[in-house]
C-alpha positions, 0 to 999 in steps of 0.5 A: 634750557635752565641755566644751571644745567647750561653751565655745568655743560660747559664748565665741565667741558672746560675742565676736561678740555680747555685751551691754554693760550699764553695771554690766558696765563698771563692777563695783562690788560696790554697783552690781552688787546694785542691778542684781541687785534691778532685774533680778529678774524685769524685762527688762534693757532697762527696768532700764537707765535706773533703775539709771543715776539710782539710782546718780547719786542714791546712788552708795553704801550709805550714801547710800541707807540714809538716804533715807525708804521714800517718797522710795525708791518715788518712784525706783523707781515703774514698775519693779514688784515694789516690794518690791524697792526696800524690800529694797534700802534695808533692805540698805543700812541692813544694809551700812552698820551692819554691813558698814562699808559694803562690799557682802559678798563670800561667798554664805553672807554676801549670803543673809543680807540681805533680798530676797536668795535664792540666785541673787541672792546667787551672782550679785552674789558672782560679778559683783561680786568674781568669785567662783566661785559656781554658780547658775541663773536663766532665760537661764542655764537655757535654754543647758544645756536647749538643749545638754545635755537636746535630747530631754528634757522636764520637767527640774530644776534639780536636773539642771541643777546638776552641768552647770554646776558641771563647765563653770564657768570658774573662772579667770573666772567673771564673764565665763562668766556674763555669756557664757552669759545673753547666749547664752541671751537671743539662743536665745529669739530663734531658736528655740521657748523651751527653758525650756519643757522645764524643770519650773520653767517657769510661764508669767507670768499678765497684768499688767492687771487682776491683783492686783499691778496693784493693789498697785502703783497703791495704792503709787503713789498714796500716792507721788504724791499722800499718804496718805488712807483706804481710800475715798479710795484707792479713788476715786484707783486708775483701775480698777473695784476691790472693796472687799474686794480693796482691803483685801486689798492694804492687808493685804498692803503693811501685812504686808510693811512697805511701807504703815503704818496709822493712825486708817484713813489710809493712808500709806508707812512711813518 
């Protein structure tokens, strides 16, 4: 497809149909990665109203990088993926001592804090500073499979990359990316899910019952009612659990720096 005609496809789309979100209208590089974290792998819908009271709460890195990991959890309890909010303080912390309390501007320098890969870091690089980065993520994925590989079955990422780097308005590349996620949301909706031509395309398994469910019900019974050993932890979490797979999860948080130890009591990490 010639580029040209890609584009209007999907600025004219944006014009009619674009999606106002509140780090949309307001840029600031810190808002912006805090949308970045929430928006891993939850729906924008759900991430709204989160990132509305963590901003008013710690409008700045500094303000978050003081706060204890409990009190963290606390704000972000029932958005899932609780890794994520760690990340977030553990960046803060990072920014304010090292950064002097400015959000990084390059990729190179935002892969370097914790919870940032490759996409996140592109994508707070591009929103936040308009910097014109090249990455990919489901939405922005499910445009280029739609137009450019109609035919085509188990498609890379790798093939999907020099597409992109060639149609990127480099003049405005914010509002490119923002144009091409809001068209591919709205193509999920019209028509069979062009993601499932891709071969990164894994279908999420279910939430209830699962091993994540677990890890999220043990960190938010620390959250809300404290520490307490293994059995009691096991009494608070309302569902059938094994003992093993109980201690497995302990493992885990304890590993990832979000549960500490101590005399067989249970607790958040400060």
């Amino acid at each position: 497809m010639d580029t040209a005609e890609f584009r209007k496809i999907i600025y004219s789309y944006y014009k009619e149909a674009g999606r106002v979100f509140p780090w949309r209208t307001d840029c600031s590089p810190w808002g912006v990665m805090v949308s970045e974290l929430m928006l891993q792998q939850t729906q924008t819908e759900r991430v709204e109203p989160y990132w509305k009271r963590w901003i008013d709460k710690w409008p700045k890195p500094e303000n978050l990088a003081g706060a204890g990991l409990e009190e963290v959890l606390q704000e972000w309890s029932g958005l899932g993926y609780n890794r994520r909010a760690r990340y977030l303080r553990d960046c803060a912390k990072i920014i304010t001592g090292n950064h002097g309390g400015k959000v990084p501007e390059s990729p190179a320098e935002l892969a370097k804090l914790p919870g940032i890969g490759p996409y996140t870091a592109g994508a707070i690089a591009c929103f936040a500073y308009n910097y014109p980065s090249v990455f990919i993520e489901t939405n922005i994925r499910a445009v280029i499979l739609h137009f450019y590989f109609k035919d085509k079955e188990n498609v890379t990422d790798r093939e999907i990359m020099p597409i992109l780097e060639e149609t990127l308005d480099t003049e405005n590349p914010r509002v490119w990316y923002w144009a091409l996620m809001d068209y591919g949301a709205s193509l999920k909706k019209l028509t069979a899910n062009p993601n499932r031509r891709s071969r990164h395309y894994a279908k999420q398994s279910p939430f209830e019952g699962s091993f994540r469910q677990l890890r999220g019900s043990i960190i938010r019974s620390l959250v809300s009612a404290g520490p307490g050993a293994a059995e009691e932890l096991q009494n608070r979490i309302d569902r059938e659990t094994e003992s093993e797979e109980l201690y497995r999860a302990l493992e885990t948080l304890e590993k990832e720096l979000m549960v500490a130890e101590e005399g067989g009591i249970y607790r958040i990490r400060e």
